[in-house]
N, C-alpha and C positions, 0 to 999 in steps of 0.2 A: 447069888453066886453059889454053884454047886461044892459039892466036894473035890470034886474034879477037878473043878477051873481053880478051886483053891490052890490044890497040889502042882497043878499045871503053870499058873503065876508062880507060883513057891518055886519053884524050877528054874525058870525062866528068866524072871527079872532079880538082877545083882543086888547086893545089899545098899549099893549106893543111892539105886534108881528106888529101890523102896525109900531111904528116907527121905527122897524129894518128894515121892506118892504123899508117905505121911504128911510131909512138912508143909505140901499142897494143901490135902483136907484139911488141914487144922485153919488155915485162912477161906478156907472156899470148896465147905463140906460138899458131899453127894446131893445130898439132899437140897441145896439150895434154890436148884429148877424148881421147886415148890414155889415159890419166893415171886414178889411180886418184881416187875422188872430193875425200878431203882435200887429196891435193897440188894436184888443179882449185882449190880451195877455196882455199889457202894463195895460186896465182898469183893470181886474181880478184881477191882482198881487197888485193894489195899493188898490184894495178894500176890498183884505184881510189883507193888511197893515192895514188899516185902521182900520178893527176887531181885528185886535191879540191883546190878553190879556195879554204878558207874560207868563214868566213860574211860576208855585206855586215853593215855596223856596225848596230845596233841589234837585231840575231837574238838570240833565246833561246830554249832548248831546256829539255825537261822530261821527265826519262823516267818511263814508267807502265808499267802492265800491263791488260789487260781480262783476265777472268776468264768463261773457255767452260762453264757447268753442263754443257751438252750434252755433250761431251768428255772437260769435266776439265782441258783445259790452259788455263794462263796462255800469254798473246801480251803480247811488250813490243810496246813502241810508245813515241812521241818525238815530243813537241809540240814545235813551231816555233812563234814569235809574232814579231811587229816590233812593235815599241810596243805601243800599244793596236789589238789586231785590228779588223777591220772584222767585225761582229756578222753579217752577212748571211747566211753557211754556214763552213763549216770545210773543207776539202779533207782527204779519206782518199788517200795515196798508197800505190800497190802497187809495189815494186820488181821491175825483170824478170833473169833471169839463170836463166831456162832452166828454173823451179822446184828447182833445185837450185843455186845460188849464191845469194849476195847477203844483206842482212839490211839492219838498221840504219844501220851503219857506208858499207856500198855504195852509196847515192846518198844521203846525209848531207847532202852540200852543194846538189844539186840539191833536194831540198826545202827548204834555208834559202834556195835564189834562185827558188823558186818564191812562198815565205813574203814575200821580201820586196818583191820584184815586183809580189806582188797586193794585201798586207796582210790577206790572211786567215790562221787559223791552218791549218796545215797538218800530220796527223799519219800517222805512216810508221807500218806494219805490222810486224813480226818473223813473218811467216807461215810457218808450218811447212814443209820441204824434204827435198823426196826425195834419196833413197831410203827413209831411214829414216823418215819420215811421206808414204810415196804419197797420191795423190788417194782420198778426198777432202779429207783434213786439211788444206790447203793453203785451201780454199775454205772448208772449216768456219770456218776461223781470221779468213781476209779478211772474211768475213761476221758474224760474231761483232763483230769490230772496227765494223764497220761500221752493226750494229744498235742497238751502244753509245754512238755517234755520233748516230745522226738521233734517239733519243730525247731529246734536246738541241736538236736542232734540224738543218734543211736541210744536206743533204751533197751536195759536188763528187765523184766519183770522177775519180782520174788514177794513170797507170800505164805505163809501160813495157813492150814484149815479154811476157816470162808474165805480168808484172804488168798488165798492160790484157788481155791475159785472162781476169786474172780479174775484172777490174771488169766486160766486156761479160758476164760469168757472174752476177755479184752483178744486174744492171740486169736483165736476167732473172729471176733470181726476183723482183723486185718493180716488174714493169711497169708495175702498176696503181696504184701508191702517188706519185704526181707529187709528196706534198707531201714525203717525206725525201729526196730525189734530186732536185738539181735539173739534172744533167746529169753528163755521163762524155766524158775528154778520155784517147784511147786511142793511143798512140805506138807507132811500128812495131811493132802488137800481132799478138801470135801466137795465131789464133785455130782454131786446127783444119783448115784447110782441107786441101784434097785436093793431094798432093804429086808427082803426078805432073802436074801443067798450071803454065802463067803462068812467074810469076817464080821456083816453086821449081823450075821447069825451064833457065832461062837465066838465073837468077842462082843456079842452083846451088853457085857454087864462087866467089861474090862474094867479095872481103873483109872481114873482120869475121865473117860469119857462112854458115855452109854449111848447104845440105840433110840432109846428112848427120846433121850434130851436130843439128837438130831433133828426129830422126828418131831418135836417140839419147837425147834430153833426154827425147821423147814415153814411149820404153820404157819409163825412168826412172821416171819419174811414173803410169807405168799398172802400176807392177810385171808387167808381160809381159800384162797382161790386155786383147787386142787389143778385146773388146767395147768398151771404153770410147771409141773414138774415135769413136763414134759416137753419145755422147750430148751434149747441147747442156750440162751444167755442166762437162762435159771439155772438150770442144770446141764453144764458141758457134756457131759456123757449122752444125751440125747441127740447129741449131732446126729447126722449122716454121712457126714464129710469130715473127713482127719486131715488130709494131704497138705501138703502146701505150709506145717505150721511148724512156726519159728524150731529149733535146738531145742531139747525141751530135757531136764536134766528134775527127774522126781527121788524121794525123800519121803520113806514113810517107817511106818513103827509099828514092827510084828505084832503089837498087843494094843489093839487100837479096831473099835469097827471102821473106822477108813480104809485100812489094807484093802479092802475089796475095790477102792475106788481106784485108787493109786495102780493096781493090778490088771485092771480093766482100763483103763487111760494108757496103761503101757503099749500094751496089747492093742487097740487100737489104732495108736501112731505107729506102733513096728508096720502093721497090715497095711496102713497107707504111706510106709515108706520113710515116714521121716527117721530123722535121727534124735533119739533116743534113749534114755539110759534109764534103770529104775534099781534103786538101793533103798531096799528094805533093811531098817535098822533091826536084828535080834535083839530081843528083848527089852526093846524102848518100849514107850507108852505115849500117850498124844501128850502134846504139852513138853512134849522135852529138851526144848529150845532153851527151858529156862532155866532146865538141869545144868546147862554147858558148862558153865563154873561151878558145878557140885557132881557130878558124875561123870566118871570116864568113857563110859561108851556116848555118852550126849559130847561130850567133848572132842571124840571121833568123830562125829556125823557131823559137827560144827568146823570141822576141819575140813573134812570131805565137802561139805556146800561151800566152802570160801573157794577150795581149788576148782570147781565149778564156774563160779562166778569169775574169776580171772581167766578160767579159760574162756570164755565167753567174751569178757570185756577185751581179748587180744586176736579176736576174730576177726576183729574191723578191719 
């Protein structure tokens, strides 16, 4: 990091949102993309240990499984409910962590303060992770999940990094169906885009997240198969078709190489018309979902996505 982008963070991000940077590295340094997967795996999970908040009082949790014919695998998953839910839709959430981190356990809490926020229920995915299940098992699985769901009835997508991913993946293949999707709520989502322009050029070396380690995550998940980044279920941004897709309400973080994706996915759906909204958080950094109970501007933006999601869920 230059002198610049020192001065330039120093500016920029609040003293609150620095000690959540700090308090991040010290569980789950820069440096650990070195690191072989499991030991990634082992810092990640303690580092969200280490953030969860618990659940607000009345949260209850149900674990299940959907079951892939397609496949063949079983996907868990984990209802959240607050009392008696609001019947309206259910929220499917995709956890982000590069497709290769994360599960259940890693935004746990952030789905029980999404649950109870909005009073929907709200159910988390276990979607299959690379290396050992490359793309497309990852999408098989979200989708799978997800089919399981609207046959029930109207579905919220919301997701994180890969995990809004793969929700703008999943919204794609079913453009045309308005009636089981009733919108997609995509947070500094990582969607394919081209890494040599924007923010993955000058926030290359951000904190919390590097060009690099995308770039690294991307291989990951294509098992070395560079065709893949140019197909729109890999990388949404590859489309050639926007129209026709669900409400689509994004959430990103001025200091993050994803703002470029987020910016160009706006852009996009405005040109093909849909409706659309895109709130770049000032001075957030990726990851800052888990700020929410430790910094006020993350506690704004987690305000701001709940009134989203209800607006959404009274669309019906």
């Amino acid at each position: 990091m230059s002198g610049n982008d020192q001065q330039y963070y120093k500016n920029s991000i609040d003293a609150e949102t620095w000690h959540f940077i700090e308090e991040t590295a010290a569980c789950f340094p820069a440096e650990n993309s070195d690191l072989d997967i499991p030991a990634q795996r082992r810092l990640y999970d303690a580092m969200c240990r280490h953030f969860h908040a618990g659940y607000p009082d009345g949260v209850s949790t149900d674990d299940d499984a959907v079951f892939d014919r397609n496949s063949g695998r079983s996907i868990a998953v984990r209802r959240y409910r607050y009392g008696t839910p609001l019947e309206t839709a259910c929220v499917l959430y995709l956890h982000g962590g590069g497709f290769i981190l994360g599960g259940l356990e890693s935004h746990d809490d952030v789905c029980a303060d999404l649950c109870a926020g909005s009073g929907l229920e709200v159910v988390s995915a276990d979607y299959s992770l690379s290396p050992e299940n490359p793309f497309p098992a990852d999408l098989e699985d979200a989708w799978a999940v997800f089919s399981c769901l609207s046959e029930v009835g109207p579905v919220i997508l919301a997701g994180d990094s890969a995990g809004a991913g793969l929700c703008a993946a999943i919204s794609q293949k079913c453009r045309h169906d308005a009636h089981s999707l009733l919108g997609q709520i995509l947070i500094y989502p990582s969607l394919g885009g081209d890494k040599s322009s924007g923010s993955y050029v000058t926030h290359s070396d951000a904190p919390m997240l590097k060009t690099a380690d995308l770039q690294k995550y991307e291989e990951l998940r294509s098992a070395g198969d560079r065709r893949l980044a140019g197909m729109p279920d890999f990388a949404p941004l590859q489309s050639s078709v926007f129209d026709c897709l669900p409400p689509t309400a994004i959430f990103s973080a001025e200091i993050d190489p994803l703002a470029q994706d987020a910016r160009e996915y706006h852009k996009r759906l405005s040109e093909a018309g849909c409706d659309v909204t895109l709130t770049e958080e000032k001075g957030l950094v990726h990851g800052y979902l888990r700020a929410r109970h430790r910094a006020t501007r993350a506690s704004e933006s987690f305000g701001r996505i709940l009134a989203v999601l209800s607006e959404f869920a009274h669309r019906v």
